[in-house]
C-alpha positions in Angstrom: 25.5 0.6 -4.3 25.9 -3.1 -4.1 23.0 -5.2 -5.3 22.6 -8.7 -3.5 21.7 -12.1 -5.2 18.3 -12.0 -6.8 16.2 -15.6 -7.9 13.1 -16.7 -8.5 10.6 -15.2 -6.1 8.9 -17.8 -3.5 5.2 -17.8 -1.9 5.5 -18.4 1.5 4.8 -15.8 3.5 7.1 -13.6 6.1 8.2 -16.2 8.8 11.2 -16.6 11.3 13.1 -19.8 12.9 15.6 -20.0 15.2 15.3 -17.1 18.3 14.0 -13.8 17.9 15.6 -10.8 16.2 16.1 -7.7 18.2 14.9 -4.6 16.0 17.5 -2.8 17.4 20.4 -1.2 15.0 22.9 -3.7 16.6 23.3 -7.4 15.7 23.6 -9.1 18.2 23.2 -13.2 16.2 23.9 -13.9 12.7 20.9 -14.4 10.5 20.1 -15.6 7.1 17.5 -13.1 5.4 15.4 -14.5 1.9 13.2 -11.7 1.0 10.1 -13.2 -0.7 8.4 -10.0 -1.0 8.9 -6.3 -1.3 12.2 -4.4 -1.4 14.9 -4.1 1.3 17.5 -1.5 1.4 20.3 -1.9 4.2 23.4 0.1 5.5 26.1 -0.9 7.6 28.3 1.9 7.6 30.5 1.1 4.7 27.6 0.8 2.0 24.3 0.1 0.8 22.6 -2.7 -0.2 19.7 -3.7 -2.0 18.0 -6.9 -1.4 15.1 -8.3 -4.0 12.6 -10.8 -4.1 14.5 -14.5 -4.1 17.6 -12.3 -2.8 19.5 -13.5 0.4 22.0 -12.8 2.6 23.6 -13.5 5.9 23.8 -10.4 8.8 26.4 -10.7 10.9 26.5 -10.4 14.4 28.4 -7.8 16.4 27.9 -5.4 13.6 25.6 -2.3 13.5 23.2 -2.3 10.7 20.0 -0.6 9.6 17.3 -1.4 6.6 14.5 0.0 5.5 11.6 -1.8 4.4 9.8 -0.8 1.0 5.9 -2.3 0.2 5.1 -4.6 -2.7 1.6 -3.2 -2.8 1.0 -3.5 0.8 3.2 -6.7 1.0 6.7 -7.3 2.3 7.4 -11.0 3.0 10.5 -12.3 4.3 12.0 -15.2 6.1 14.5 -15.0 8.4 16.6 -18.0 9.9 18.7 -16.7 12.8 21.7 -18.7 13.9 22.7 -17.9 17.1 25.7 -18.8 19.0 24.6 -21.8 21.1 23.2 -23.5 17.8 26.3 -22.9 15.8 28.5 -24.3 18.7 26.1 -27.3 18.8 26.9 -27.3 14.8 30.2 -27.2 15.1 30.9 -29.6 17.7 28.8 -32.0 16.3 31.0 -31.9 12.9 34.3 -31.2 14.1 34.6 -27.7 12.9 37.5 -25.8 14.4 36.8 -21.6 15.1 37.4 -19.4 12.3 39.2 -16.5 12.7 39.4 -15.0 9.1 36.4 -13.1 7.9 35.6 -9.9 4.9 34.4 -6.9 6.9 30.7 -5.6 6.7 27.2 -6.3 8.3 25.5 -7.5 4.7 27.1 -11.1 3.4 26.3 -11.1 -0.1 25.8 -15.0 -1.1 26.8 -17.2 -4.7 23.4 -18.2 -5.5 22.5 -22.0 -5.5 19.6 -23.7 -6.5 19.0 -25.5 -3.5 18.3 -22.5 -1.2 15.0 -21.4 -2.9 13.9 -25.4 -3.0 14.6 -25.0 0.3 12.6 -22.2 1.3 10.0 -23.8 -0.7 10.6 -27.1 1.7 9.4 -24.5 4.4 5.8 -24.0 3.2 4.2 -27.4 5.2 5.9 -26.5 8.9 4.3 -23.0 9.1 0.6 -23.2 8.1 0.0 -20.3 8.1 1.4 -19.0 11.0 4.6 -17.1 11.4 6.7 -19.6 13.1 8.0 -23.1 12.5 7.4 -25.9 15.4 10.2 -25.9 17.6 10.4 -29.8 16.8 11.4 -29.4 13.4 13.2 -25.6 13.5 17.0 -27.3 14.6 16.4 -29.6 11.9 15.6 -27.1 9.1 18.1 -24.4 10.2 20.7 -27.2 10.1 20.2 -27.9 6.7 20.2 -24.7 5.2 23.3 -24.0 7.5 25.0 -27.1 5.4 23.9 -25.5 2.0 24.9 -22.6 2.3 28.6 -23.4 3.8 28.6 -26.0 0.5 28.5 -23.0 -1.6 29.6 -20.2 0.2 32.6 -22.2 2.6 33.9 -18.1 3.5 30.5 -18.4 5.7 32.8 -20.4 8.1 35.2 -17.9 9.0 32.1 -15.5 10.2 29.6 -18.1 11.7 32.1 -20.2 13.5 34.7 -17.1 14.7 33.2 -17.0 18.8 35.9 -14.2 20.0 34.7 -11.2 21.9 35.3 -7.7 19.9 38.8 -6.3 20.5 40.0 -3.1 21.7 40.2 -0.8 18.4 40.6 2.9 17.2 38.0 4.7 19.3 37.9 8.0 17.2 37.7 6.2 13.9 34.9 3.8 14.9 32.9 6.9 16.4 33.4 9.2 13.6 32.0 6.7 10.8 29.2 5.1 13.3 27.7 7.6 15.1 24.4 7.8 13.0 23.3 4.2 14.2 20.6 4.7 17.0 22.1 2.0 19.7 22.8 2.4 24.0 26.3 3.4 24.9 27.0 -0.2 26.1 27.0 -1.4 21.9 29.3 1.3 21.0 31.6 0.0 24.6 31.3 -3.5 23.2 32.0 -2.8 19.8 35.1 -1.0 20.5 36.1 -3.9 22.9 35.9 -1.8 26.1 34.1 -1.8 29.2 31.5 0.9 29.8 33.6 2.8 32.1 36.3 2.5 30.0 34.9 3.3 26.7 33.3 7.0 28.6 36.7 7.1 29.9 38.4 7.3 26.6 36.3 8.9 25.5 36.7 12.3 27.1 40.2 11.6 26.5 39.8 12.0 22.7 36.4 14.0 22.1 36.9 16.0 25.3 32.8 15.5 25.9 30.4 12.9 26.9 29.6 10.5 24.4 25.9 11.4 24.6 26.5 15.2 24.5 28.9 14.5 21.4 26.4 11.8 19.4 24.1 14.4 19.3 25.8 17.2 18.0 27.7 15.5 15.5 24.6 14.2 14.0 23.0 17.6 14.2 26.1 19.4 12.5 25.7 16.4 9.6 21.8 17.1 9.8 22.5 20.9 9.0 24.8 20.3 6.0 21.9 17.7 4.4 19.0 20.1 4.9 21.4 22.8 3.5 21.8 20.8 0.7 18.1 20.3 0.0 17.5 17.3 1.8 14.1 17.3 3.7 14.3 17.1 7.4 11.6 13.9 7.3 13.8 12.2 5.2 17.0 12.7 7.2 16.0 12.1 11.0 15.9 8.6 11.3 18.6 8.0 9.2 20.8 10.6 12.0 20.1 8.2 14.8 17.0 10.3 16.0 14.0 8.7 17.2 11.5 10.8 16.3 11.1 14.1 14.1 9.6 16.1 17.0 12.8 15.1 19.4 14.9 16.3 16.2 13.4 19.3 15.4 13.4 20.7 18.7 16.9 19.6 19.3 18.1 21.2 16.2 16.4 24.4 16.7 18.1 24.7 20.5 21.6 24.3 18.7 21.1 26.5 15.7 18.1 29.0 17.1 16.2 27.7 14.1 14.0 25.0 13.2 15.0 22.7 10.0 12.4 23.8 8.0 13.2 27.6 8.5 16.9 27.1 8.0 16.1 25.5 4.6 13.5 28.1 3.7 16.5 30.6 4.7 19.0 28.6 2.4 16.5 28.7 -0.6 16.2 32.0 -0.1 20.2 33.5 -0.1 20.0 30.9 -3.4 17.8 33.1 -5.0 18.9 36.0 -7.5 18.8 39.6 -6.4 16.3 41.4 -7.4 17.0 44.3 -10.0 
């Protein structure tokens, strides 16, 4: 487990500039995440990371991601800057940046820690007042500067935020078979794989020889079995499969395997037992 940047913790309380974040598992802008508050633990499909109070990082876009939020008795505080496209094309046309095309892989950007970005957090405190977000006449302005301290210290930043290409076509089976636990529509996994939606079912049922939705079930189903055999609890696991809910779970596992969870654990337990003598 990879541990991101930790600092000095800062008071201000969870607020967001720029656009808003969709909650979904799929990134679709770039965002800068200080956590001020609380514990957060994210997964992108390659690892985990754990995010402290003072800790930042950037999440990219185009990338599917999950986190999970843990309470700092009753308190998890965060700001979150997002950069979207239009702004960082503004940013780079106004300084003359070319597009990047180099980048690391992976949703979480760990960050060298500098100084400046907790003073600038702390700059912060006066636009939001208490509310949640900053006046729209002073967000550009902000989100610009921290965009020119954190390329200062972390200049790799410009090969994610400035590359503006589309996904390209890649390995379909590979890309299905380490992301199908991230809860997201068909059309993410299509664009992610740089294919239309027609072509991406189309391929599809070339390789897997069933629908994708047919097959993103099951496969998380047959992984759900082999955790609960292994002792894992089926509240623990659910989400974490790409279901919604534990209800929709449950009763989807028990048409596949005739069971529920909870009795095919009980069962395991039991054939784990010693005979009797």
């Amino acid at each position: 487990m990879s541990k991101l940047i930790t600092g000095k913790a800062t008071e201000i309380t969870s607020c967001y500039m720029g656009p808003a974040i969709s909650p979904e598992q799929f990134i679709s802008e770039h965002f800068f995440l200080y956590l001020s508050r609380g514990t957060l633990i994210g997964y992108d499909g390659y690892k985990k990371y754990t995010l402290k109070p003072g800790g930042y990082c950037i999440v990219r876009k185009n990338r599917l991601a999950r986190y999970n939020k843990q309470k700092d008795e009753g308190q998890f505080e965060k700001v979150v800057v997002a950069f979207d496209q239009s702004f960082l094309k503004y940013y780079a046309d106004k300084y003359k940046l070319a597009s990047q095309k180099k980048s690391p892989e992976g949703a979480f950007v760990l960050l060298k820690q500098d100084p400046f970005v907790p003073h600038f957090i702390q700059s912060l405190v006066p636009y939001f007042k208490g509310k949640d977000r900053i006046d729209t006449a002073f967000s550009d302005i902000k989100r610009e500067e921290l965009l020119m301290i954190l390329l200062h210290s972390n200049p790799i930043l410009a090969g994610i935020l400035f590359d503006f290409r589309e996904p390209q076509k890649i390995d379909l089976e590979a890309f299905m078979n380490k992301n199908y636990k991230f809860n997201v529509g068909l059309d993410r996994f299509a664009y992610l794989t740089g294919r239309s939606i027609s072509a991406f079912k189309r391929d599809f049922a070339a390789i897997f020889q069933e629908t994708p939705s047919r097959w993103l079930v099951q496969r998380r189903l047959q992984e759900a079995r082999f955790l609960i055999e292994k002792g894992e609890k089926p509240s623990d696991i659910y989400l974490d499969l790409g279901f919604e809910d534990l209800s929709h779970f449950s009763y989807a596992f028990r048409k596949k395997y005739g069971a529920t969870p909870t009795k095919v654990q009980e069962q395991k337990r039991s054939s784990r037992k010693p005979a009797d003598r």
